[in-house]
N, CA, C and O atoms as a GROMACS GRO file, in nm:
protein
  324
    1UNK      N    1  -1.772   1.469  -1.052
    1UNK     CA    2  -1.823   1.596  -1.094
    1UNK      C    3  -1.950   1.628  -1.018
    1UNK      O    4  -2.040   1.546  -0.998
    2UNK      N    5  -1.949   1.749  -0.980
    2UNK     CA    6  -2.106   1.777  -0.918
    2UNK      C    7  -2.178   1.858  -1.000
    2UNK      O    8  -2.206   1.974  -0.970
    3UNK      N    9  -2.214   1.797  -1.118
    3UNK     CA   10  -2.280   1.841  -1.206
    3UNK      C   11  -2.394   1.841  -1.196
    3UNK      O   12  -2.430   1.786  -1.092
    4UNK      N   13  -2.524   1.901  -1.294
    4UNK     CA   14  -2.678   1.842  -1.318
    4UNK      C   15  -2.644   1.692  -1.343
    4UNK      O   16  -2.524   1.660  -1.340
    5UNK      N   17  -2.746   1.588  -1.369
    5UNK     CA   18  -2.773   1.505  -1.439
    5UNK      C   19  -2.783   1.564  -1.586
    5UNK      O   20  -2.840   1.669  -1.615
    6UNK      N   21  -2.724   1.487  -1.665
    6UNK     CA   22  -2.747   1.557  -1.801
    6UNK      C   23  -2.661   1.629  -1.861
    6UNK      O   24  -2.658   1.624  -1.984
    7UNK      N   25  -2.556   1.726  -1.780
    7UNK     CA   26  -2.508   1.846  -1.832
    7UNK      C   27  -2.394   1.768  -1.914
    7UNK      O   28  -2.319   1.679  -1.876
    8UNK      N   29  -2.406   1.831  -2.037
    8UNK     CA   30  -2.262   1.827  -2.135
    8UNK      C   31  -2.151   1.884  -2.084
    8UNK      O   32  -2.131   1.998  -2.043
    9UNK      N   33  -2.060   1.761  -2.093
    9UNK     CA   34  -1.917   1.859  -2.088
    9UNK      C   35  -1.876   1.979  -2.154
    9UNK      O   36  -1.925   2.008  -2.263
   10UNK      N   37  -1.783   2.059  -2.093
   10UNK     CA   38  -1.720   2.134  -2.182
   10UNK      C   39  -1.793   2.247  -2.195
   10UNK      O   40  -1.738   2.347  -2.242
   11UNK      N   41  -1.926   2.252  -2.157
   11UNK     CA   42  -2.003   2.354  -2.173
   11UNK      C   43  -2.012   2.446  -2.062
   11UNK      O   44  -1.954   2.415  -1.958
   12UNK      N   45  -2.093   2.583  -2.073
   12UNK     CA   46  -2.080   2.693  -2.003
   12UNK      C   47  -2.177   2.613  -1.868
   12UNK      O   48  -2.160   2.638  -1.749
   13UNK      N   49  -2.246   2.546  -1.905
   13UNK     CA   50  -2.320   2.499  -1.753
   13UNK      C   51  -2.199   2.387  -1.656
   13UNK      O   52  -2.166   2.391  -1.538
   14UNK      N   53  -2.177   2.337  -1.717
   14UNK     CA   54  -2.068   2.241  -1.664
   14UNK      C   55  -1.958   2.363  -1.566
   14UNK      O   56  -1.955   2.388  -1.445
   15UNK      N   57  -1.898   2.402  -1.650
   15UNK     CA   58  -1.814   2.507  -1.585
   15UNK      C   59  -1.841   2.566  -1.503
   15UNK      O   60  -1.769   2.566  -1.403
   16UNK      N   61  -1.952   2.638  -1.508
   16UNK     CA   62  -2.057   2.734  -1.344
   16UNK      C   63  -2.061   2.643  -1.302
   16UNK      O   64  -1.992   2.663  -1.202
   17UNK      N   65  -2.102   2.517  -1.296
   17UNK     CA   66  -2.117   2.449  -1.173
   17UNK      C   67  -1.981   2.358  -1.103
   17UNK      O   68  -1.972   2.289  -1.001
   18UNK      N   69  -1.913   2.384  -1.178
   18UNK     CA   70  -1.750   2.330  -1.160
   18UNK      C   71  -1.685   2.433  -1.047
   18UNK      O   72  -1.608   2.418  -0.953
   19UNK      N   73  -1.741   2.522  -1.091
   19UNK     CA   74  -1.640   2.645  -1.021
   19UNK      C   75  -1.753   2.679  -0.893
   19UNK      O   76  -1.721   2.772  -0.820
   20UNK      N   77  -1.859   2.620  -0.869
   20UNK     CA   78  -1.959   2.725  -0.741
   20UNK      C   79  -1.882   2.667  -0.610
   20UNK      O   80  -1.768   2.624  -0.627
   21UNK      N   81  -1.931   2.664  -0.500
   21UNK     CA   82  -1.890   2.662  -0.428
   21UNK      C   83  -1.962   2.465  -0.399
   21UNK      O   84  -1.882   2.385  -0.351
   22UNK      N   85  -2.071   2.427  -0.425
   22UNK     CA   86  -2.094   2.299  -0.442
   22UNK      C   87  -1.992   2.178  -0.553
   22UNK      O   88  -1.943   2.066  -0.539
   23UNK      N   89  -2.000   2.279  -0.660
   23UNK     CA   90  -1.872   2.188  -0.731
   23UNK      C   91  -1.743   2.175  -0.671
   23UNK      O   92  -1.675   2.076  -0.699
   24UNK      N   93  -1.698   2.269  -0.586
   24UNK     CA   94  -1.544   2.286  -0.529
   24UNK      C   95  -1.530   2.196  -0.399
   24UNK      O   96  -1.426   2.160  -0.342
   25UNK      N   97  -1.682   2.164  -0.362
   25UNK     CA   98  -1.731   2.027  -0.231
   25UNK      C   99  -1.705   1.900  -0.315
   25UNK      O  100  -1.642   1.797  -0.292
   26UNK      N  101  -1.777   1.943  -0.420
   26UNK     CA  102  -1.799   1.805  -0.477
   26UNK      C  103  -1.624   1.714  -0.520
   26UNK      O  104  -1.610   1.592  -0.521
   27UNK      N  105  -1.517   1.812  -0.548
   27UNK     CA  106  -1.436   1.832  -0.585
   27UNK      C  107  -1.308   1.752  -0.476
   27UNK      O  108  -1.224   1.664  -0.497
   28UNK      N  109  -1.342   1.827  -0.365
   28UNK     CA  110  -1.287   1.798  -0.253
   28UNK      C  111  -1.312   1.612  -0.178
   28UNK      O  112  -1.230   1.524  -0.151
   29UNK      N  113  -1.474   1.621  -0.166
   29UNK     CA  114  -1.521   1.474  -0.156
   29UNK      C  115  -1.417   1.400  -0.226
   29UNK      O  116  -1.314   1.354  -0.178
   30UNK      N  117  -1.467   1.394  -0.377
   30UNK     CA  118  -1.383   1.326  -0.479
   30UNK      C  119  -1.240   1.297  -0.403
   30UNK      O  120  -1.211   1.179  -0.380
   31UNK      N  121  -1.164   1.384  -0.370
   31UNK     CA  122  -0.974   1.398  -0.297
   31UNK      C  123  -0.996   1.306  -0.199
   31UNK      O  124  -0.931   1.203  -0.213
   32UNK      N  125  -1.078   1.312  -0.089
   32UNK     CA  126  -1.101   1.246   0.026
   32UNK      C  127  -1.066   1.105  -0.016
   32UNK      O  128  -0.982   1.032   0.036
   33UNK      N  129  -1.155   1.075  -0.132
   33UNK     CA  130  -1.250   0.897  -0.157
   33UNK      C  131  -1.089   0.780  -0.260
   33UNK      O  132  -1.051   0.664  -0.271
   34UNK      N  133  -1.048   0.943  -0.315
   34UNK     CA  134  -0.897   0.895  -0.388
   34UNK      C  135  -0.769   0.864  -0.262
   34UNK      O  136  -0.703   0.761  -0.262
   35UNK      N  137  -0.754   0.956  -0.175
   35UNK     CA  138  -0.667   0.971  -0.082
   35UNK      C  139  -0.715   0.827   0.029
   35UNK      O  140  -0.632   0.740   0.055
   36UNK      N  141  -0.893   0.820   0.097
   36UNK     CA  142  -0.882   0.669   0.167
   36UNK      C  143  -0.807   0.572   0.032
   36UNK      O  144  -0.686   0.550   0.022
   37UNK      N  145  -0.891   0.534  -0.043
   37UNK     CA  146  -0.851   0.420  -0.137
   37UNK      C  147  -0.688   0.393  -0.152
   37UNK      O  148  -0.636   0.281  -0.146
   38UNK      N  149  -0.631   0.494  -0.168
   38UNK     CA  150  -0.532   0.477  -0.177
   38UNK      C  151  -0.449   0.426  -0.020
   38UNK      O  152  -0.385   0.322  -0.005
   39UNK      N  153  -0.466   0.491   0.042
   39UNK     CA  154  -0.414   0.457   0.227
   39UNK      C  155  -0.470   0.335   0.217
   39UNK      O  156  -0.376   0.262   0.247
   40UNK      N  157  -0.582   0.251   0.189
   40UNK     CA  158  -0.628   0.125   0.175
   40UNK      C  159  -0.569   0.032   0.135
   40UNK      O  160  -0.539  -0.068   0.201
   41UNK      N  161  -0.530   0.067  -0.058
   41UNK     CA  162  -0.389  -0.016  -0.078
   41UNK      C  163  -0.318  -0.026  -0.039
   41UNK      O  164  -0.271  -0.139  -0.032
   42UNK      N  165  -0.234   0.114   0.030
   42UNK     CA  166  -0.090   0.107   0.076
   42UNK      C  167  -0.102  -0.011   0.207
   42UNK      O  168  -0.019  -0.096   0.237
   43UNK      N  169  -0.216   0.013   0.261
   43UNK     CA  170  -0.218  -0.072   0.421
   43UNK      C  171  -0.251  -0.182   0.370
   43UNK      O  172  -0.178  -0.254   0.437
   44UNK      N  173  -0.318  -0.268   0.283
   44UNK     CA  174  -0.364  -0.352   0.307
   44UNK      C  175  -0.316  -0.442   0.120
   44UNK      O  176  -0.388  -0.445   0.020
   45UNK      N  177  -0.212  -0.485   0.130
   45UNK     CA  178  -0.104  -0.533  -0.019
   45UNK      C  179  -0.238  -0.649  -0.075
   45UNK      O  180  -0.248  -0.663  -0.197
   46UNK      N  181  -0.331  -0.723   0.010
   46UNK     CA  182  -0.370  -0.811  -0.014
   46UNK      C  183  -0.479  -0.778  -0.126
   46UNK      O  184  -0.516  -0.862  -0.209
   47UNK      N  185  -0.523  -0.653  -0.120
   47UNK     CA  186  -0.643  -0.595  -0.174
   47UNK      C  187  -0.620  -0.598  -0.276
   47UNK      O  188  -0.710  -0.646  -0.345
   48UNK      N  189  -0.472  -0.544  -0.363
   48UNK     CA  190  -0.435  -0.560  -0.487
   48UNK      C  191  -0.421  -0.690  -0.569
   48UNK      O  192  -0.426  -0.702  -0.691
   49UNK      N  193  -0.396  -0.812  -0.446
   49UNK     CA  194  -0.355  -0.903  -0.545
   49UNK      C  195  -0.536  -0.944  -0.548
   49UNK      O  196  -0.598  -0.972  -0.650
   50UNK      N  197  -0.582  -0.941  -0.441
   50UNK     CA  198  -0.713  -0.988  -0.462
   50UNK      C  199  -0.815  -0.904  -0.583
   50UNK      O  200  -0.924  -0.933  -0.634
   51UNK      N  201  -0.748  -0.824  -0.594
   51UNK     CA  202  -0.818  -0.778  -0.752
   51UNK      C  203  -0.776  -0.811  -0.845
   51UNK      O  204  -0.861  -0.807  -0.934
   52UNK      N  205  -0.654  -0.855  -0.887
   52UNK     CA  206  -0.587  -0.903  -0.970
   52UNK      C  207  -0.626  -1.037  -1.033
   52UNK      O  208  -0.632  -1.091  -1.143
   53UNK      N  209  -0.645  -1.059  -0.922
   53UNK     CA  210  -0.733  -1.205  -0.922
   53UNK      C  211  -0.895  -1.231  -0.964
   53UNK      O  212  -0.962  -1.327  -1.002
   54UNK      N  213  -0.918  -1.082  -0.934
   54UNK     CA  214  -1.109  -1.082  -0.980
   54UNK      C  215  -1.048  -1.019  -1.122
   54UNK      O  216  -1.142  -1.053  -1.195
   55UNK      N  217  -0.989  -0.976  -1.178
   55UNK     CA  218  -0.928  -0.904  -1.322
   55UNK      C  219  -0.954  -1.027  -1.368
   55UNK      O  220  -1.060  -1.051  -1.426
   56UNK      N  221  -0.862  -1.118  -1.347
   56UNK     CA  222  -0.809  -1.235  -1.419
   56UNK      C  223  -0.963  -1.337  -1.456
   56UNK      O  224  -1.010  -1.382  -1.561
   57UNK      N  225  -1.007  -1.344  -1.309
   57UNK     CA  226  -1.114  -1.454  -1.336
   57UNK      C  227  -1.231  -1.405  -1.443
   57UNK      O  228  -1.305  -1.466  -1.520
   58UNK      N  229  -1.207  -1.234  -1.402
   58UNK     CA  230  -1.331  -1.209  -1.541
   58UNK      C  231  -1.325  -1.207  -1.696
   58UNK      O  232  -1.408  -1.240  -1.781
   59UNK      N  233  -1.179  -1.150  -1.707
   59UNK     CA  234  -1.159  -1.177  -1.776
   59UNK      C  235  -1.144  -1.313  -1.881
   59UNK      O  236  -1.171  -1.311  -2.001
   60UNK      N  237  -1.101  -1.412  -1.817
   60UNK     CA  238  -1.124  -1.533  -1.852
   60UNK      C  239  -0.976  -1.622  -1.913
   60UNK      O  240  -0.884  -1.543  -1.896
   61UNK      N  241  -0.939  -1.709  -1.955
   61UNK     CA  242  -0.790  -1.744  -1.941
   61UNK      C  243  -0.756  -1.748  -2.056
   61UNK      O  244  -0.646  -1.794  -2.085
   62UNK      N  245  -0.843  -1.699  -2.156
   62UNK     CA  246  -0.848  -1.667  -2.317
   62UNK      C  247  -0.828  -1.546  -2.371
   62UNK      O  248  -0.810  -1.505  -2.485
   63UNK      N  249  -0.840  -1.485  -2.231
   63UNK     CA  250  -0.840  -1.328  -2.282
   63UNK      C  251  -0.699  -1.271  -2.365
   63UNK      O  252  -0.591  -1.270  -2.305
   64UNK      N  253  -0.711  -1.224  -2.513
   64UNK     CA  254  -0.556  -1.166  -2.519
   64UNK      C  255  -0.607  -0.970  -2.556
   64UNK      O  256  -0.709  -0.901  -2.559
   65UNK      N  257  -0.505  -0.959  -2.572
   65UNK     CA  258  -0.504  -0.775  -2.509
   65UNK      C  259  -0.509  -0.748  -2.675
   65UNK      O  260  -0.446  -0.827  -2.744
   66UNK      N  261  -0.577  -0.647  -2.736
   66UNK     CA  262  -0.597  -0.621  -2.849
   66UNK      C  263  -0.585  -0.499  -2.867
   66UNK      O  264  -0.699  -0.466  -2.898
   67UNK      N  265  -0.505  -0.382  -2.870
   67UNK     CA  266  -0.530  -0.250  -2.886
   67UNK      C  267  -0.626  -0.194  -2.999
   67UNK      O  268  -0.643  -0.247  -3.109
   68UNK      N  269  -0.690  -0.069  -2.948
   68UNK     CA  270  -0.796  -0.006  -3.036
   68UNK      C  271  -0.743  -0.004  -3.159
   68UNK      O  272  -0.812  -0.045  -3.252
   69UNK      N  273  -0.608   0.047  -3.185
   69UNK     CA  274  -0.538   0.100  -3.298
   69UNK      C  275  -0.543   0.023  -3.410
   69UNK      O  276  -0.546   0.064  -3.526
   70UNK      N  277  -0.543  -0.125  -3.360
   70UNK     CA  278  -0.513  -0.241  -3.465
   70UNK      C  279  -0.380  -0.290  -3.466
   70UNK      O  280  -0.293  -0.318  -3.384
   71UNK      N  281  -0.401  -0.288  -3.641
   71UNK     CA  282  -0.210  -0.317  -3.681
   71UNK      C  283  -0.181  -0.220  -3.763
   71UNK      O  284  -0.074  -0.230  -3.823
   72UNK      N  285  -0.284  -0.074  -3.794
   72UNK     CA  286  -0.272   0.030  -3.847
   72UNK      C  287  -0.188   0.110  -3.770
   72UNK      O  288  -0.221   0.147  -3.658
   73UNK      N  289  -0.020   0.158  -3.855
   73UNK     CA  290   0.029   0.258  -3.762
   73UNK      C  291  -0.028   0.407  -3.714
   73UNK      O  292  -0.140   0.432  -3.759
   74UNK      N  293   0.021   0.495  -3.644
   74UNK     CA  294  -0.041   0.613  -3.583
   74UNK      C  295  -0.076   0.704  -3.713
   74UNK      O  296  -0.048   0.709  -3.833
   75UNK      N  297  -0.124   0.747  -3.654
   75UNK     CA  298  -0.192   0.888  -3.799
   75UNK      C  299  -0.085   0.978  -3.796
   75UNK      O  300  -0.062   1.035  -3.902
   76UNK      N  301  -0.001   1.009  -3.682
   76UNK     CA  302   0.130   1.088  -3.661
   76UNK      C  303   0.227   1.035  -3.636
   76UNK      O  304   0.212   0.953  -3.545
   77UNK      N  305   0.353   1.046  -3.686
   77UNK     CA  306   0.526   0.971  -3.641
   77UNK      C  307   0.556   1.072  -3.669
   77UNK      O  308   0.545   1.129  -3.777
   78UNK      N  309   0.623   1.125  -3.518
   78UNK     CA  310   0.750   1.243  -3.534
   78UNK      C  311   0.824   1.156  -3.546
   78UNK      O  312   0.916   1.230  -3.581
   79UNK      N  313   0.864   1.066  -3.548
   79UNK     CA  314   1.014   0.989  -3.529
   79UNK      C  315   1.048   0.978  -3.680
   79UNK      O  316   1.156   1.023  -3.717
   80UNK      N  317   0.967   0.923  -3.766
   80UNK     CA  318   0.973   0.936  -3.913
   80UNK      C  319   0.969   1.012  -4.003
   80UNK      O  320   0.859   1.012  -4.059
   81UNK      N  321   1.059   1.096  -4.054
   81UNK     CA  322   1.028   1.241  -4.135
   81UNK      C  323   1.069   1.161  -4.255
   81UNK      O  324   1.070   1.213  -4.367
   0.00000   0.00000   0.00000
């Protein structure tokens, strides 16, 4: 985002500066930095596992996956009427 420092989302300042002609740079940069990274992975397979591998080690060999939700089901089931 090429925002102020500070600016709240969602708000009328955020937006003017989303839409000027610096936010629509800032915007573009952003495409550039997604588009190398990505040509990076595609070229170079090693990069992925080598993160996979910094995932793992930080995580630690104890780590188990816990969702936010709990063991409380959803607040909504369309599937259940």
């Amino acid at each position: 985002m090429s925002w102020i420092p500070g600016t709240a989302a969602h708000s009328w300042q955020a937006v003017a500066a989303s839409g000027s002609s610096l936010g629509i740079q800032g915007a573009y940069v952003a495409a550039e930095v997604i588009a190398a990274t990505t040509a990076d992975l595609l070229l170079n397979p090693g990069l992925i596992q080598t993160a996979q591998q910094e995932m793992q080690k930080a995580r630690g060999e104890t780590f188990i996956y816990k969702p936010l939700l709990g063991t409380r089901e959803p607040d909504l089931n369309y599937y259940n009427k």
